[in-house]
C-alpha positions, 0 to 999 in steps of 0.5 A: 558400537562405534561405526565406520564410514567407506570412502569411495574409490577414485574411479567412483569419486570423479564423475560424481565431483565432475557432475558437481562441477557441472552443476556449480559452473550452470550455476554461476553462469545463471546467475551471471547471465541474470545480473547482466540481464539486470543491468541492462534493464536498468541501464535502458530504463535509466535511458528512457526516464532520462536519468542524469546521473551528473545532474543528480550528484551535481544538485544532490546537495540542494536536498541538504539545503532544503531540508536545513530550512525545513528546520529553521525559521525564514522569516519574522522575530525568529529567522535562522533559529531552529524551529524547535527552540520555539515550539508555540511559533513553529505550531503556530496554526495547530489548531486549523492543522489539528481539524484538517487532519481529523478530516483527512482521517475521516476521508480515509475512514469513509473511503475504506469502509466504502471500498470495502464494502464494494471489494466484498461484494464483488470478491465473490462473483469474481472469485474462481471457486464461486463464480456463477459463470466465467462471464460474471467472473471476468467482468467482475474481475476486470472491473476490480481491475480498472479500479485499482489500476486508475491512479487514486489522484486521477479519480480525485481529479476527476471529482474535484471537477464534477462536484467542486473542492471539498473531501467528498471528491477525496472520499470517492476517489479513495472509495474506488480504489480501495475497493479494486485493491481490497476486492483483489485481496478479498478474492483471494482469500476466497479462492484460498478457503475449504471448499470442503463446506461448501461442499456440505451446505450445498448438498443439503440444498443451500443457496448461493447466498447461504453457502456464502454465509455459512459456510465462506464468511466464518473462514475468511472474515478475520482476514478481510478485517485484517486486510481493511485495516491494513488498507486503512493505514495505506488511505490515511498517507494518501488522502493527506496528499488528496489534498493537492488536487483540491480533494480536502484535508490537510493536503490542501494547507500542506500544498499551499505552503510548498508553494510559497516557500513557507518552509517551517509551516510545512516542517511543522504539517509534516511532523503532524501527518507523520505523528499520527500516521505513526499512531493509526499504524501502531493502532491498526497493527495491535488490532490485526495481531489481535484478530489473526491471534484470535482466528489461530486460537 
C-alpha cells in the first residue's frame, strides 16, 4: 500500500530551517575561529624556532645536490658514476657493515627485552585497578614517566661517559627508555582488563601476586607481546643512530663517513639500515597479526 509523505506547513517550516541556519553558521564560525587559532600557533611558533622561510626555499636545492652525490661515486677509478653500475665498489665494506648492523640489532633486542621487562613490572603497581595505594601508584607512575621522557640520546650519552664507547651504553640507554614507553602502554592495557575476575580470584582469598597470574595476565599478554614487538621495530631505528654518540653499532661507521664527506659509503650504509629495518618491520607486523588473530580466535 503505497504511502504519503506530509509536508509541513510554512509557519512550521521556518523556525526549524531558521535553527539549522543557526546551527551551520556556529559552525563554521567554530571552525573559522579554529584555523585562525592554528594559524597563529604556527605563525608564533615559526617565530620562536626561527624559521627562515627565504633561507629555506633559497637553500632547498642544495638537498638536490646532496642527494645526486649520495648516488654517485666522488672519488677514485669510478668518480661521477652512478653507484649501482658498480655494486661490489659501492658495497665495498658489507662485511665490516653487515657485523655492525648484526650489532645494532642485538642492541635493539637486549634493550627491548630489558625494558620490557622493567615496564611489566611496574605496569601493575602503577596501574589504577591494582595499585596497592596512590603513593606506590604516583611513584611508579612518575618514575615510568622520567624514563620516557629523558631522550634515549641523553641516556646513551650519559653512559658513553661512565663506562666508555661500546653497545653496552646503547643497550642501557634503550633499555630505559623503552621501559617508560612500554610500562606507559603496559599499564594501560591493565586498567583496559575484566575486572570481573579479578573480582572472583580475590573473594576466594587469592593474593596480590596470584590475581595477577590468574586472572590479569590471560587477558593482557597477547597485547603486551604486541606492543613489544612493535617497539622492538621502534629500537632498531634508533639504536643505528646510538651510534653518533659512541653507543655502538653501525651508527658509529654511518657518523663517521657524514663527517668526511664520504658520500657513496653513507648511501651504501643507508640502503643496509633501511633494508633490513624494512625486513624486522615486515617480520614483527606478520607475528603481531598473528597473536592478535589468535587472541580474537
Amino acid at each position: 500500500m503505497p504511502t504519503t509523505i506530509s509536508r509541513l506547513s510554512d509557519d512550521r517550516l521556518a523556525p526549524l530551517a531558521r535553527d539549522y541556519a543557526d546551527a551551520m553558521r556556529m559552525r563554521r564560525n567554530q571552525t573559522l575561529i579554529g584555523a585562525g587559532v592554528l594559524l597563529v600557533t604556527i605563525v608564533a611558533a615559526g617565530f620562536v624556532a626561527e624559521v627562515d622561510l627565504a633561507k629555506f626555499f633559497g637553500h632547498i636545492d642544495s638537498v638536490g645536490s646532496y642527494l645526486d652525490r649520495l648516488v654517485h661515486f666522488d672519488g677514485g677509478d669510478y668518480a661521477g658514476q652512478i653507484v649501482l653500475s658498480h655494486p661490489g665498489e659501492w658495497m665495498w665494506g658489507l662485511k665490516r657493515w653487515g657485523r655492525l648492523l648484526l650489532e645494532t640489532i642485538m642492541m635493539a633486542y637486549a634493550g627491548t627485552l630489558l625494558g620490557a621487562l622493567g615496564g611489566f613490572v611496574f605496569s601493575f603497581f602503577a596501574a589504577r585497578n591494582l595499585a596497592r595505594s596512590p603513593r606506590t601508584r604516583w611513584i611508579a607512575a612518575r618514575f615510568l614517566e622520567f624514563c620516557r621522557t629523558v631522550p634515549d640520546l641523553v641516556f646513551a650519552l650519559i653512559f658513553v661517559y661512565a663506562f666508555g664507547l661500546g653497545a653496552m651504553p646503547g643497550v642501557l640507554a634503550i633499555a630505559i627508555h623503552t621501559q617508560g614507553a612500554l610500562g606507559k602502554l603496559f599499564t594501560e592495557v591493565v586498567e583496559n582488563a575484566d575486572m570481573r575476575p579479578v573480582e572472583g580470584t580475590t573473594a576466594a582469598g587469592a593474593s596480590w601476586t596470584q590475581t595477577i597470574r590468574f586472572a590479569i595476565l590471560p587477558q593482557i599478554l597477547s597485547n603486551f607481546a604486541s606492543y613489544t614487538l612493535l617497539r622492538f621495530e621502534v629500537n632498531v631505528r634508533g639504536a643505528a643512530v646510538m651510534g653518533f654518540v659512541g653507543a655502538g653499532g653501525i651508527g658509529v661507521d654511518l657518523m663517521e663517513a657524514i663527517r668526511k664527506f664520504y658520500y657513496a659509503d653513507v648511501s651504501a650504509m643507508l640502503v643496509l639500515i633501511i633494508a633490513t629495518v624494512m625486513a624486522i618491520d615486515y617480520l614483527t607486523e606478520m607475528l603481531r597479526h598473528r597473536l592478535i588473530g589468535g587472541r580474537t580466535a
